[in-house]
N, CA, C and O atoms as CSV, one atom per row, in Angstrom:
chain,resi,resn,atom,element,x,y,z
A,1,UNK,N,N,112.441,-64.724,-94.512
A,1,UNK,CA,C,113.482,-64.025,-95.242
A,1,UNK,C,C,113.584,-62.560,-94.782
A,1,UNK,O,O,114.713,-62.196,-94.454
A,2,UNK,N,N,112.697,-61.761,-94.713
A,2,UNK,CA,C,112.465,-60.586,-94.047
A,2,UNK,C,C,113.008,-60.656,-92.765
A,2,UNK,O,O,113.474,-59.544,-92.517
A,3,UNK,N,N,113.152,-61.302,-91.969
A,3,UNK,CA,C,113.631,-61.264,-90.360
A,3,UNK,C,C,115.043,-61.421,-91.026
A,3,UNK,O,O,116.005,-60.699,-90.765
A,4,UNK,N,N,115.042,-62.321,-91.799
A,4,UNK,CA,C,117.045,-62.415,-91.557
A,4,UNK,C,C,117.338,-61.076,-92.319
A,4,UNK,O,O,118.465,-60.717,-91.978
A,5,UNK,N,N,116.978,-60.492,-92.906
A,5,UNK,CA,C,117.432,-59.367,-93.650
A,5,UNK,C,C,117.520,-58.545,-92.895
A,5,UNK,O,O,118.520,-57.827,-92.870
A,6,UNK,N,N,116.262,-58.359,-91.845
A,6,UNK,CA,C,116.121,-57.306,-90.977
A,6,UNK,C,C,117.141,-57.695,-89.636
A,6,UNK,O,O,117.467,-56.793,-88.865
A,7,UNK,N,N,117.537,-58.877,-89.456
A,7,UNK,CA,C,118.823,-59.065,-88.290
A,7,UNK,C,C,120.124,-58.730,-89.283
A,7,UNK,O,O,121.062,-58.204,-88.683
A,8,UNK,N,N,120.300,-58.931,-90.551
A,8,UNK,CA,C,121.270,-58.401,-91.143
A,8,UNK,C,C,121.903,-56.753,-90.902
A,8,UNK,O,O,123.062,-56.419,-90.655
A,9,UNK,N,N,120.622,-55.864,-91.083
A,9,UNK,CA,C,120.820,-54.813,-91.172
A,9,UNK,C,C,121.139,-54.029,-89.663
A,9,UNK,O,O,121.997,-53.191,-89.389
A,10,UNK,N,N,119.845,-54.805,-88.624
A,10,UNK,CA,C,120.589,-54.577,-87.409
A,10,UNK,C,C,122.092,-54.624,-86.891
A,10,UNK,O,O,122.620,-53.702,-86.270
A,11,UNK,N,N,122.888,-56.166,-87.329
A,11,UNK,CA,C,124.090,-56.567,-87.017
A,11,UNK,C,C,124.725,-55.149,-88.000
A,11,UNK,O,O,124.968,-54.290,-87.151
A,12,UNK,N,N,124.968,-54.756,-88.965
A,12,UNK,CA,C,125.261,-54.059,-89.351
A,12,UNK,C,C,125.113,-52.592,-88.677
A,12,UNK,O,O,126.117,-51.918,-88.905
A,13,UNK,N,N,124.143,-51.921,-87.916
A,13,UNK,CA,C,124.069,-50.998,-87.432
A,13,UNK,C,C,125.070,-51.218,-86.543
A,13,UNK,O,O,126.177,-50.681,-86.581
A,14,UNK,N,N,124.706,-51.970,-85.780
A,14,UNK,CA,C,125.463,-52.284,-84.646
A,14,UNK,C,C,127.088,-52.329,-84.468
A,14,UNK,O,O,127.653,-51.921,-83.453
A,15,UNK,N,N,127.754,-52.879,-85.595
A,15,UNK,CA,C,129.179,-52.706,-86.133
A,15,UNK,C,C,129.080,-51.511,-86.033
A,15,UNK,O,O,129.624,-51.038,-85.035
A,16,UNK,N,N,128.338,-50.482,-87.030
A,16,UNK,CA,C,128.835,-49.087,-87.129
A,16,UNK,C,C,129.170,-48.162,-85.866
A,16,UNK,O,O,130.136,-47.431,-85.645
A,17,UNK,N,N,127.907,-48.485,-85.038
A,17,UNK,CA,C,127.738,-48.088,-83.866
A,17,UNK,C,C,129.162,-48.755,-82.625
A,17,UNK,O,O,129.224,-48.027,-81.634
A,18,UNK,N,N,129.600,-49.259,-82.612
A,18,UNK,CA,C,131.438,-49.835,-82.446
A,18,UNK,C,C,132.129,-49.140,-82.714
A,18,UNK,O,O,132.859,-48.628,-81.866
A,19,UNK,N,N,132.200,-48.804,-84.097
A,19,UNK,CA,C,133.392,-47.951,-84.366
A,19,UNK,C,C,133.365,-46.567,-83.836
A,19,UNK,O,O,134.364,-46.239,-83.196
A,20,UNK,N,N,132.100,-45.390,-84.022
A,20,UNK,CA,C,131.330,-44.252,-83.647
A,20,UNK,C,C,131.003,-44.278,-82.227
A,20,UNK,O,O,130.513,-43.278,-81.703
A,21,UNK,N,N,131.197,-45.169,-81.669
A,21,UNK,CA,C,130.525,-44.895,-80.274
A,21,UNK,C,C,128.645,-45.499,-79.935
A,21,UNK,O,O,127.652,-45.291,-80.632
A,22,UNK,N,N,128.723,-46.005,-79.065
A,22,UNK,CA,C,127.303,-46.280,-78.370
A,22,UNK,C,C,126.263,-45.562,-77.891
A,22,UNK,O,O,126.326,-44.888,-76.863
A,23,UNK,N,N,125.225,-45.679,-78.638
A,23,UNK,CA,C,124.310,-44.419,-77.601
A,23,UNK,C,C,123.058,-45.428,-77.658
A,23,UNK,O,O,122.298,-46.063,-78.390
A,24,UNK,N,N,123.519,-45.000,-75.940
A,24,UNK,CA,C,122.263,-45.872,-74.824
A,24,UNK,C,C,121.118,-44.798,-75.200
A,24,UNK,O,O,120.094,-45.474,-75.100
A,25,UNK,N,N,120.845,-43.885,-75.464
A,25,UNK,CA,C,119.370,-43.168,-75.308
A,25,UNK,C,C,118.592,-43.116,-75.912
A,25,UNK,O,O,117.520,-42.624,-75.559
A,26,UNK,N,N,118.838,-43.649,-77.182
A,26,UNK,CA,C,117.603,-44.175,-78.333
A,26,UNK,C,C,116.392,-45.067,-77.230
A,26,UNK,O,O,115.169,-45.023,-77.360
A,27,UNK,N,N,116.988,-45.665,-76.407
A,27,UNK,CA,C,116.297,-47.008,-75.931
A,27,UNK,C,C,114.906,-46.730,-75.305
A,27,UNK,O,O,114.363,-45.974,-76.111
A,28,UNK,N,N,114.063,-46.955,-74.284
A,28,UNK,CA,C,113.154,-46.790,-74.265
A,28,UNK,C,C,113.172,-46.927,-72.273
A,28,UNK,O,O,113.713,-47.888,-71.726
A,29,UNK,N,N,112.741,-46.210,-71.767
A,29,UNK,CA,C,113.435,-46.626,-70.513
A,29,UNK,C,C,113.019,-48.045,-69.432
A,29,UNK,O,O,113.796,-48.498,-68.592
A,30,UNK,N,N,112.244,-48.338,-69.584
A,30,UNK,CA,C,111.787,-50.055,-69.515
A,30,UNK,C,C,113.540,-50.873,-69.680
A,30,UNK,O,O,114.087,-51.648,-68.896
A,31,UNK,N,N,113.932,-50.441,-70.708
A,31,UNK,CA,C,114.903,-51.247,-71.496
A,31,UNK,C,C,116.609,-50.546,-71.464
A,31,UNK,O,O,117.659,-51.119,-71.754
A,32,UNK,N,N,116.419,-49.311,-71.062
A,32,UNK,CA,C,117.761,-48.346,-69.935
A,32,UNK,C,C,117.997,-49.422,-69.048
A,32,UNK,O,O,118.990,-50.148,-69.089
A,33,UNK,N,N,116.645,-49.544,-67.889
A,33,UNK,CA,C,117.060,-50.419,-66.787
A,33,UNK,C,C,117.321,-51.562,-66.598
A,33,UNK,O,O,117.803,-52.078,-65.590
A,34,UNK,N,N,116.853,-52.269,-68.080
A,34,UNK,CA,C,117.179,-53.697,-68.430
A,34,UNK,C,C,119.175,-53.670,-68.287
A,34,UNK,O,O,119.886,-54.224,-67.449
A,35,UNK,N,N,119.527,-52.869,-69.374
A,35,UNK,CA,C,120.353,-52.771,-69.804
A,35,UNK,C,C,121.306,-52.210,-68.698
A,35,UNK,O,O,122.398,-52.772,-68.626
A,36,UNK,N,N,121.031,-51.071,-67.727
A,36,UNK,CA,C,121.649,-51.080,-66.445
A,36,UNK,C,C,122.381,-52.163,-65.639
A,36,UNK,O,O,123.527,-52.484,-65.324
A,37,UNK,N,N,121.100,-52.558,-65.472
A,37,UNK,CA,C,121.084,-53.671,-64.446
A,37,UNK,C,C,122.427,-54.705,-65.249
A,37,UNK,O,O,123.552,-54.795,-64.759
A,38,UNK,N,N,122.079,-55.276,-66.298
A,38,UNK,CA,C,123.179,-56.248,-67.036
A,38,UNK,C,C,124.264,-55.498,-66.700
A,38,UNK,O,O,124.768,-56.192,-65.817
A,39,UNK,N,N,125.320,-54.030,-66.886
A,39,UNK,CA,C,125.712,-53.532,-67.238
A,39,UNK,C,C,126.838,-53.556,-65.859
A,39,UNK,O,O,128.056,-53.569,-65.682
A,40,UNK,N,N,125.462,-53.553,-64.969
A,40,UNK,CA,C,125.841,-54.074,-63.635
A,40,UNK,C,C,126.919,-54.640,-62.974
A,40,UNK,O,O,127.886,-54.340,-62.274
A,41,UNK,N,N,126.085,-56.034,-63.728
A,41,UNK,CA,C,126.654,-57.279,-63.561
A,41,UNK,C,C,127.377,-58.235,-64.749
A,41,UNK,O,O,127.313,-59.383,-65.187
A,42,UNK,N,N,128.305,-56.637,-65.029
A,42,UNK,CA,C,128.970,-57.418,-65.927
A,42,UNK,C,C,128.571,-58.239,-67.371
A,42,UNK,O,O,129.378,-58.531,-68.254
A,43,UNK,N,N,127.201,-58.514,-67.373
A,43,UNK,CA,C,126.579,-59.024,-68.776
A,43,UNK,C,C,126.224,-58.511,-69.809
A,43,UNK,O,O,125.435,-57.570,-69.902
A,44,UNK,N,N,126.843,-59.151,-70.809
A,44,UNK,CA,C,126.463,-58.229,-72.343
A,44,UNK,C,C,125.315,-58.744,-72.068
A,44,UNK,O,O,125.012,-59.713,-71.371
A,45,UNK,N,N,124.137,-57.347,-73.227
A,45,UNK,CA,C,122.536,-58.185,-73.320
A,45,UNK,C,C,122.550,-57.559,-74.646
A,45,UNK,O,O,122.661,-56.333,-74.642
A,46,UNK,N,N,122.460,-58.149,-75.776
A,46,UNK,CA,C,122.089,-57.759,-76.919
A,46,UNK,C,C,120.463,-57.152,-77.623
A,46,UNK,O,O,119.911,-58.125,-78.136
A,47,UNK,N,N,119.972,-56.427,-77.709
A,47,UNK,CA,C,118.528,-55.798,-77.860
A,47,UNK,C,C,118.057,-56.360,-79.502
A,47,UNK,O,O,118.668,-55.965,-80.495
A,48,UNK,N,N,117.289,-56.997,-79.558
A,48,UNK,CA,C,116.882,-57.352,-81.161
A,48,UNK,C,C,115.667,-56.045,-81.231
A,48,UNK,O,O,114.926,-55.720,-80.303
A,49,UNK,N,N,115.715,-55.454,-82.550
A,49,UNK,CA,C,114.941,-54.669,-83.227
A,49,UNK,C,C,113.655,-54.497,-83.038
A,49,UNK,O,O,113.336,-55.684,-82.978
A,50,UNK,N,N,112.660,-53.910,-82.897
A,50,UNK,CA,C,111.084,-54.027,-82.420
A,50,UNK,C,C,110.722,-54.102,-83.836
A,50,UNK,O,O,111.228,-53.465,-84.760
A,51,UNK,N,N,109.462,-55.255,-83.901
A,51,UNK,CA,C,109.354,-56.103,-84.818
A,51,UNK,C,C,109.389,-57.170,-85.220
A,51,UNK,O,O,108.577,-57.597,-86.040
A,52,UNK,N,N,110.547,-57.986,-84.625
A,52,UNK,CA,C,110.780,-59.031,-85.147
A,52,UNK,C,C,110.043,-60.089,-83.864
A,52,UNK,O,O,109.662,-59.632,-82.786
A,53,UNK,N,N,109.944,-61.625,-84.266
A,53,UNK,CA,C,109.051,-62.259,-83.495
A,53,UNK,C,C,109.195,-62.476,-82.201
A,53,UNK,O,O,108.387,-62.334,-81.284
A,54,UNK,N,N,110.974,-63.053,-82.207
A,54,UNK,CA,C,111.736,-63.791,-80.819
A,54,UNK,C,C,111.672,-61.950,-79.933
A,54,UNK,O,O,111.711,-61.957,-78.703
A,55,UNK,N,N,111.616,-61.105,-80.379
A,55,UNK,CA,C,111.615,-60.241,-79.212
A,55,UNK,C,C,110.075,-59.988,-79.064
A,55,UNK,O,O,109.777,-59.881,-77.875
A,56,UNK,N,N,109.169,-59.878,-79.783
A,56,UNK,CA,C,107.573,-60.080,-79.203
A,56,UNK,C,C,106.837,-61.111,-78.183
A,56,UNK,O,O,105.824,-61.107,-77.484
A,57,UNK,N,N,108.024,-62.097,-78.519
A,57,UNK,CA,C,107.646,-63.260,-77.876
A,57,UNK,C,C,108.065,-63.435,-76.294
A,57,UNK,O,O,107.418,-63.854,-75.334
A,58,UNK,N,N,109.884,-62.771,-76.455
A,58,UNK,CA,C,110.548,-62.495,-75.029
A,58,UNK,C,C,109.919,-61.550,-73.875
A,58,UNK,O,O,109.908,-60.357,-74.177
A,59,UNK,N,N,109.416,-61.869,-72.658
A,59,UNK,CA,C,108.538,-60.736,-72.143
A,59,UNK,C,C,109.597,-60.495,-70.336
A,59,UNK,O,O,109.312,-60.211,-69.172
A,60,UNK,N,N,111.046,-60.882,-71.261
A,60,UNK,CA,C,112.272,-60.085,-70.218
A,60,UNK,C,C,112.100,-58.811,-69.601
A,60,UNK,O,O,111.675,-57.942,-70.362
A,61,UNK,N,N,112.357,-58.409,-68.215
A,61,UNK,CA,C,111.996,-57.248,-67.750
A,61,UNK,C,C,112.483,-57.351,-66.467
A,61,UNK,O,O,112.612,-58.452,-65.930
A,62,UNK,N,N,112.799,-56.203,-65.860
A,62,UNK,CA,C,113.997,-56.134,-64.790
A,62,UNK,C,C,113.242,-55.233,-63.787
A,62,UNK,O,O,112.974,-54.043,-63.956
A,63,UNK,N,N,112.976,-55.912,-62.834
A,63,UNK,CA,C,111.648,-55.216,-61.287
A,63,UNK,C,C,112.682,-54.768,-60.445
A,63,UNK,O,O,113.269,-55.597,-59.750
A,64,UNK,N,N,112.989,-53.591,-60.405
A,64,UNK,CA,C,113.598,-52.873,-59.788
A,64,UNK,C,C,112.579,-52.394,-58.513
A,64,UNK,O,O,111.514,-51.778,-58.481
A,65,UNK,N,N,113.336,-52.913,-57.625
A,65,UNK,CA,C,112.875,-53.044,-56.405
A,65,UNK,C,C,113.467,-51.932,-55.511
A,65,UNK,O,O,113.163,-51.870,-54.320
């Protein structure tokens, strides 16, 4: 119940952050270049919240070569 509440409130940031504008620099830079790279190539990549399980579990990462 706590995770869906806590993806609630995310999805909700995230709307706000739409209307106001996007800011990439909260992020962490590991996760800049994730997000680069997609940004790239054209792919949305959606970031889930630190905390929750499915992103502890995801060990996605972009080797910039």
């Amino acid at each position: 119940m706590l995770e869906d509440v806590k993806r609630f409130a995310e999805s909700a940031r995230r709307m706000r952050q739409r209307l106001c504008g996007y800011s990439h620099f909260k992020l962490p830079f590991p996760l800049k270049n994730l997000r680069r790279a997609a940004d790239s190539r054209r792919t949305k990549i959606h970031f889930l919240s630190s905390g929750m399980s499915k992103r502890e579990k995801n060990q996605t990462y972009y080797n910039n070569r």
